[in-house]
C-alpha positions in Angstrom: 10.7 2.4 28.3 10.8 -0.9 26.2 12.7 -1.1 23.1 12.3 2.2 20.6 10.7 1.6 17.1 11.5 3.1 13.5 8.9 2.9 11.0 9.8 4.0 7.5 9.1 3.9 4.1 10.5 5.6 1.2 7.4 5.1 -1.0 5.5 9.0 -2.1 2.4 7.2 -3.6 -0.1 8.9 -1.3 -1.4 7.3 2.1 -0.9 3.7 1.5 1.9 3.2 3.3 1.4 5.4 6.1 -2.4 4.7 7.3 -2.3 1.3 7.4 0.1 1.4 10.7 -2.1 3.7 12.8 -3.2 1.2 14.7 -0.2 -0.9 15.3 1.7 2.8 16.3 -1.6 3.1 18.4 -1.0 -0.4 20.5 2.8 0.0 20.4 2.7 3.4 22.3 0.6 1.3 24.7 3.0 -1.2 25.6 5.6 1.2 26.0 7.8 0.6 22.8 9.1 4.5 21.8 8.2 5.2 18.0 9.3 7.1 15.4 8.1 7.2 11.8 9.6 8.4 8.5 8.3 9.0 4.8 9.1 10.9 1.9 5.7 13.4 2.8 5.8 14.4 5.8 2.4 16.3 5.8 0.9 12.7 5.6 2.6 11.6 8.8 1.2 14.1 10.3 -2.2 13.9 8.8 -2.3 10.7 10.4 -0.1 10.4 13.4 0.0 14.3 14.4 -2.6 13.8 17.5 0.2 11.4 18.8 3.0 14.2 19.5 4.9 10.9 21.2 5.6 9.7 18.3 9.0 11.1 16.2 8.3 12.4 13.0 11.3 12.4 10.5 12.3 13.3 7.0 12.6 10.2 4.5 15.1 10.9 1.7 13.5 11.9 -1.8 14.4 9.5 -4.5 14.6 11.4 -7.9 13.4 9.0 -10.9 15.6 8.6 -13.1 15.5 10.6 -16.3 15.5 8.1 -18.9 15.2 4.0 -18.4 15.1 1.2 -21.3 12.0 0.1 -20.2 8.9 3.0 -20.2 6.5 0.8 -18.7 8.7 -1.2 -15.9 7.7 -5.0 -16.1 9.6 -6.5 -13.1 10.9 -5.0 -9.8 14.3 -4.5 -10.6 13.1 -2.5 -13.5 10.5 0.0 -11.2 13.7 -0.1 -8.6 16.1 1.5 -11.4 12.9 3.6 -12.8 12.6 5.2 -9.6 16.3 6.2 -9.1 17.5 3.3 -7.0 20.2 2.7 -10.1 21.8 5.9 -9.4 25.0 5.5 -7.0 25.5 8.8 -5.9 21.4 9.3 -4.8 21.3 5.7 -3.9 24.2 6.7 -1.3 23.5 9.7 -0.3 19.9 8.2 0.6 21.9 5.4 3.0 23.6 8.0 4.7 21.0 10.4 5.1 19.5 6.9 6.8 22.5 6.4 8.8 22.3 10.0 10.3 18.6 9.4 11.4 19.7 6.1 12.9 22.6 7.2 14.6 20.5 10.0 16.5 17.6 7.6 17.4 19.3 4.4 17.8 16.5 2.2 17.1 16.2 -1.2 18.4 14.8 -2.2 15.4 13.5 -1.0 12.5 10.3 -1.8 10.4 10.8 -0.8 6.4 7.5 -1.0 4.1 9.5 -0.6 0.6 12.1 1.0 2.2 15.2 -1.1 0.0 17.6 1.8 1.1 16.8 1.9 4.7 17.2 -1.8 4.7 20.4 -1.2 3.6 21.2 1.3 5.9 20.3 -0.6 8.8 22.8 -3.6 7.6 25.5 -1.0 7.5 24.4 0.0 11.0 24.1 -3.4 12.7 20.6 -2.9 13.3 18.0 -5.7 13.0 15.1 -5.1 10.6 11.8 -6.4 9.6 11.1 -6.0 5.9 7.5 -5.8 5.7 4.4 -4.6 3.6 2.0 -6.2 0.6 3.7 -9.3 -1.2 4.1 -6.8 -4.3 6.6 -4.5 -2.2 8.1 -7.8 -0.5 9.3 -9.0 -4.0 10.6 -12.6 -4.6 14.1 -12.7 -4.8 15.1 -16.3 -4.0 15.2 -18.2 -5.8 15.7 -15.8 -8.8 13.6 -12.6 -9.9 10.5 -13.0 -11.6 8.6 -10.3 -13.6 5.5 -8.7 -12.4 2.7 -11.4 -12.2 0.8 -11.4 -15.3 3.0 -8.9 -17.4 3.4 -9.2 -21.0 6.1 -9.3 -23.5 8.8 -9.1 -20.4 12.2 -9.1 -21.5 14.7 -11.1 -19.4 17.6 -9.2 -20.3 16.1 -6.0 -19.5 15.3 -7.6 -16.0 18.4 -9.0 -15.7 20.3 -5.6 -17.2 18.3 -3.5 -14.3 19.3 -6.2 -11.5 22.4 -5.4 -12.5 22.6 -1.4 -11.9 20.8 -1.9 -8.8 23.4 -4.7 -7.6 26.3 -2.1 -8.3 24.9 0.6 -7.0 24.2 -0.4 -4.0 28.1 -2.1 -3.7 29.5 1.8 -3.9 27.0 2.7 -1.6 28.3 0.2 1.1 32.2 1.0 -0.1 31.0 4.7 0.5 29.4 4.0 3.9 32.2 1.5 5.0 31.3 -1.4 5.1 33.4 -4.5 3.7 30.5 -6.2 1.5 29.5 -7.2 -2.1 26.6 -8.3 -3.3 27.0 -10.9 -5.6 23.5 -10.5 -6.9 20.5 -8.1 -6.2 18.9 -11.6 -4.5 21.5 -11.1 -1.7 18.8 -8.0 -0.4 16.8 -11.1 0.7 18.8 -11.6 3.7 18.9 -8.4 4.3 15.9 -8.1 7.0 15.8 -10.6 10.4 12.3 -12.0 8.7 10.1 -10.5 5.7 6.4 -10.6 6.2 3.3 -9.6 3.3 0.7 -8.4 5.3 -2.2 -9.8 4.1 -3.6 -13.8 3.6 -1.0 -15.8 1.3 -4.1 -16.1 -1.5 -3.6 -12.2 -2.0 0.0 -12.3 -2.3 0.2 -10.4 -5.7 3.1 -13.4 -6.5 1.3 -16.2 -5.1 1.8 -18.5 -1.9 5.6 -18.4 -1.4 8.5 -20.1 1.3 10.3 -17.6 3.4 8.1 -15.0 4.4 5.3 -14.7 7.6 1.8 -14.0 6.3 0.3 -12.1 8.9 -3.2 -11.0 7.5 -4.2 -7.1 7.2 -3.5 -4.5 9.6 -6.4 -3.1 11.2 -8.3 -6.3 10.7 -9.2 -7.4 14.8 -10.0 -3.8 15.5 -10.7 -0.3 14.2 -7.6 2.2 14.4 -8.3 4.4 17.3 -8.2 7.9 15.3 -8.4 8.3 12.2 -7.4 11.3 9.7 -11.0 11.3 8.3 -13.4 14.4 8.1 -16.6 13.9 10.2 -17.4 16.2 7.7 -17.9 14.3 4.8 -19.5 10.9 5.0 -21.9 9.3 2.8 -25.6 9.7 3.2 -26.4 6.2 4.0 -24.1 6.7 7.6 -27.3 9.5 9.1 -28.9 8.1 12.0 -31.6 7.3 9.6 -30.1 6.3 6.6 -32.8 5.7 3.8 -34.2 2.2 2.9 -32.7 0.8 0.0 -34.5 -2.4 -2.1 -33.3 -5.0 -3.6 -34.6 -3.6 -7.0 -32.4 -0.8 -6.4 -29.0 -0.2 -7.2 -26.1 -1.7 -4.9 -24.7 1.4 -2.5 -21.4 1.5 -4.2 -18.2 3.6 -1.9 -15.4 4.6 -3.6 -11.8 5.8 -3.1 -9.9 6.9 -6.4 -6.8 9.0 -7.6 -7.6 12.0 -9.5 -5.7 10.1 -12.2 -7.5 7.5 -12.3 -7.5 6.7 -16.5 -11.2 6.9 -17.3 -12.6 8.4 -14.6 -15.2 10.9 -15.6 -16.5 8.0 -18.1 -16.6 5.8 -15.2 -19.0 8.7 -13.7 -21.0 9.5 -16.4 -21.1 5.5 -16.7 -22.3 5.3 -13.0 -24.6 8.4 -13.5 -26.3 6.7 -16.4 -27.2 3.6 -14.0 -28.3 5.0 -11.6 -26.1 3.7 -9.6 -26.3 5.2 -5.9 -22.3 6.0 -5.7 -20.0 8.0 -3.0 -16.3 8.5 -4.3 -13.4 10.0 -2.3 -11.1 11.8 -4.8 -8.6 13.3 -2.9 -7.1 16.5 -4.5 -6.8 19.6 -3.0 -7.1 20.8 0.8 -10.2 22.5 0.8 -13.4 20.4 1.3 -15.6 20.3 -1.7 -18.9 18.4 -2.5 -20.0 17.9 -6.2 -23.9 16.1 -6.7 -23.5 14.5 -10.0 -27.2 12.8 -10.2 -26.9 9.5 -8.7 -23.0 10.0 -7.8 -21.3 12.0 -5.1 -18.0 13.2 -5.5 -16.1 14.8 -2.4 -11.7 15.1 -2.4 -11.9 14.8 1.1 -10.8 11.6 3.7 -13.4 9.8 5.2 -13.8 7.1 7.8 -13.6 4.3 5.3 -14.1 1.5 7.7 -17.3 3.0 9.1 -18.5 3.6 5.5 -18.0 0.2 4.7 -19.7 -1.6 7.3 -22.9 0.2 5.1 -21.7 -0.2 1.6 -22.1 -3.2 -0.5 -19.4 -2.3 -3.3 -16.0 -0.7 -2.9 -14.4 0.4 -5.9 -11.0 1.1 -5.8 -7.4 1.0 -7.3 -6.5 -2.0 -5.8 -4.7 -1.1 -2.6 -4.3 -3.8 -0.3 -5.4 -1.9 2.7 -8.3 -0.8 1.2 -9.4 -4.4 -0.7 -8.5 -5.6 2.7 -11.0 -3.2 4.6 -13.5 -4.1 2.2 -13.5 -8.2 2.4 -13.6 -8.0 6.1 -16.5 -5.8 6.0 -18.3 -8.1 3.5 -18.0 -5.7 0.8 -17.6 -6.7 -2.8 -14.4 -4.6 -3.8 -14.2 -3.8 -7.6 -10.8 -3.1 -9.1 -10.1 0.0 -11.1 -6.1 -0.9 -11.9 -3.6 1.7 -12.9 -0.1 0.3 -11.8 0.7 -3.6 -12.1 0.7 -4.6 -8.6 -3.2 -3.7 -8.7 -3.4 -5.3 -11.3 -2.1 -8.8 -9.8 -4.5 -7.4 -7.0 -7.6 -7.5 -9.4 -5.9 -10.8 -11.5 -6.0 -12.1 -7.3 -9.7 -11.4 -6.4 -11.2 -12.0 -9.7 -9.3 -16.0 -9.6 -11.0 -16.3 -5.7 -14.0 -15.1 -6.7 -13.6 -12.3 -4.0 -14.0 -9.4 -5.9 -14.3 -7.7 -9.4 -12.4 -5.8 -12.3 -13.8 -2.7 -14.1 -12.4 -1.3 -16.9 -14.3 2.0 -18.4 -15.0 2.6 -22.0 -12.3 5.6 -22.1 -13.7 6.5 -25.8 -17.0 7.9 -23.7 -19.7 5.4 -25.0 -22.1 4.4 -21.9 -20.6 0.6 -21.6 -23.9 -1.7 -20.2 -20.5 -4.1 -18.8 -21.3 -1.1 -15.3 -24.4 -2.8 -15.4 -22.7 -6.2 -14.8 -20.0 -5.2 -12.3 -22.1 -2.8 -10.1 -25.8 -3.8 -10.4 -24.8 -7.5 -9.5 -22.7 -9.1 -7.2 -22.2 -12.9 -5.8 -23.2 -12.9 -2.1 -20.6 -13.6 0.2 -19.4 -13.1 4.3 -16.9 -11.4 5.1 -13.2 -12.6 4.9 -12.3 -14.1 8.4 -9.2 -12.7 10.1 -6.3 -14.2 11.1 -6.9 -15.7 14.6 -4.0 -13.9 15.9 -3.7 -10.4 14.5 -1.3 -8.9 12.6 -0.3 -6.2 14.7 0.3 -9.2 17.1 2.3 -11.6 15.3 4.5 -8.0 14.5 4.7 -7.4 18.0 5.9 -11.5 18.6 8.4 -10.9 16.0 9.7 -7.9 18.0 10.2 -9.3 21.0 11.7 -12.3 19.6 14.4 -9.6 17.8 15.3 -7.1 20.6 
């Protein structure tokens, strides 16, 4: 068997950073390479990877956020870092040496860590060579100095700079704990921390911009459709029947969509849609029994579908602003529409809007019917769809690899 694979992240914000890799985990089990994959929810690797029993599935550690922070809206990544418990040194160390115990029982070749920072960590304490990879919002600039998030707004430097801090401490007990002989001068130092980082998408979607030092390897998924997929067959939208219906020009764009139940404003964005007419199909995941709710024009089902199928037939995608999901869309030449509710989808929407690849969509939350839907889903620019990268990014991964172990 070639060399053995760990794939990790220590990210609990749904499917994001666990779909995207099914077909690289697909190819790599092809060439021989063993895999294992870890994340905080384990009940999404196996949604997506369980129908691959060769690949090992494995328990991420569980950060707890931290109970109180100065900032309550985090406006840089140091900030989000110490938000989400990272600041603590006793968590933050026992999370490097739960790592340590999963990596002295596989002994990886390498590992593979989308927003993984204590893993990374883990696996410099270890010896073993890493790839830090994943959207250019979770591969955050660190040389040559932090920034805040793209965008933000009344960003406070000290704060920043106070937050680097507690993160650049913490994770100097966690190395005294774990043994090794190292201090980080400064919370930069994690950039040379990973053989090589790499943003997985085209450098114009980097949330922070074209930058020196990391590989841009385009979208996962993009040369060719993951092999199995955790959809329902189940639920699809009308327009995928053998026959789907006719739709005119005078008629409202098909619009898919794939929100968080939390999504701020959603039921006006429905009734907003409904009031259109808009023909609409939204994926609200929620609960684990399949339900279908006909709300005149719009469709609302909480269970996965084959989003790339469905998009080949839709001509707007709204979304959050996930990069696997915008990503999906441009290559399948639909206009994807940015609902934002964190700031790296915001710099995603800030992104598309600049390039003219896509839109933003903010609902009236005070419940008026805002005639701005008319605007953002009636109407779009024509365009092709976004050419891949002539050598994949599962590929250029895989060269990356080879060139490692």
């Amino acid at each position: 068997m070639k060399a053995t694979l760990l794939l990790a992240t220590e990210a609990d914000e749904g499917s994001g950073h666990i779909a995207p890799w099914t077909g690289f985990v697909g190819q790599a089990l092809q060439q021989g390479f063993g895999v294992h994959m870890a994340a905080p929810n384990v009940e999404q690797l196996e949604q997506w990877m369980g129908k691959r029993p060769e690949i090992g599935i494995w328990q991420a550690p569980v950060f707890r956020s931290a109970s109180s922070t100065n900032q309550a809206s985090p406006k840089s990544w140091p900030e989000l870092l110490l938000s989400l418990g990272y600041g603590d040194a006793a968590q933050l160390t026992g999370a490097v040496k739960a790592w340590l115990s999963v990596l002295k029982c596989l002994k990886p070749d390498i590992v593979l860590a989308d927003y993984a920072p204590a893993l990374l960590a883990a696996a410099r304490v270890a010896g073993i060579p890493s790839l830090e990879v994943g959207s250019g919002f979770c591969v955050a600039p660190l040389l040559p100095g932090l920034q805040h998030f793209p965008g933000v707004k009344g960003g406070d430097r000290s704060v920043m700079d106070q937050a680097a801090s507690a993160l650049t401490s913490a994770f100097n007990q966690a190395f005294q704990s774990c043994g090794r002989d190292e201090r980080m001068a400064s919370l930069s130092s994690m950039a040379g921390w990973p053989v090589q980082r790499v943003v997985l998408s085209p450098a114009q979607l980097d949330h922070y911009g074209q930058r020196p030092g990391v590989v841009y390897a385009g979208f996962l998924g993009a040369h060719k459709a993951d092999e199995e997929t955790a959809a329902s067959a189940a639920l699809q939208p009308p327009w995928l029947a053998k026959e789907p219906p006719q739709i005119n020009e005078e008629q409202s764009a098909r619009v898919l969509g794939y929100l968080k139940p939390e999504t701020p404003g959603l039921q006006t964005l429905i009734a907003q849609l409904r009031a259109a007419n808009i023909t609409a199909y939204l994926v609200v995941p929620q609960s684990s029994s399949p339900q279908i709710e006909q709300l005149g024009s719009v469709t609302v089902v909480n269970q996965l579908i084959d989003l790339p199928q469905a998009l080949q037939q839709a001509d707007i995608y709204l979304s959050n602003g996930g990069l696997h999901g915008v990503g999906q869309a441009l290559q399948a030449g639909c206009w994807p529409v940015v609902l934002p509710m964190q700031a790296e989808q915001v710099a995603m929407a800030r992104n598309l809007v600049a390039l003219q690849w896509g839109g933003l969509y903010l609902p009236d939350t005070h419940g008026t019917i805002d005639q701005h839907v008319q605007t953002v889903f009636a109407t779009r620019p024509r365009h092709t769809p976004l050419a891949p990268n002539p050598i994949s990014a599962e590929d250029t991964l895989f060269g990356l690899v080879r060139e490692i172990v």
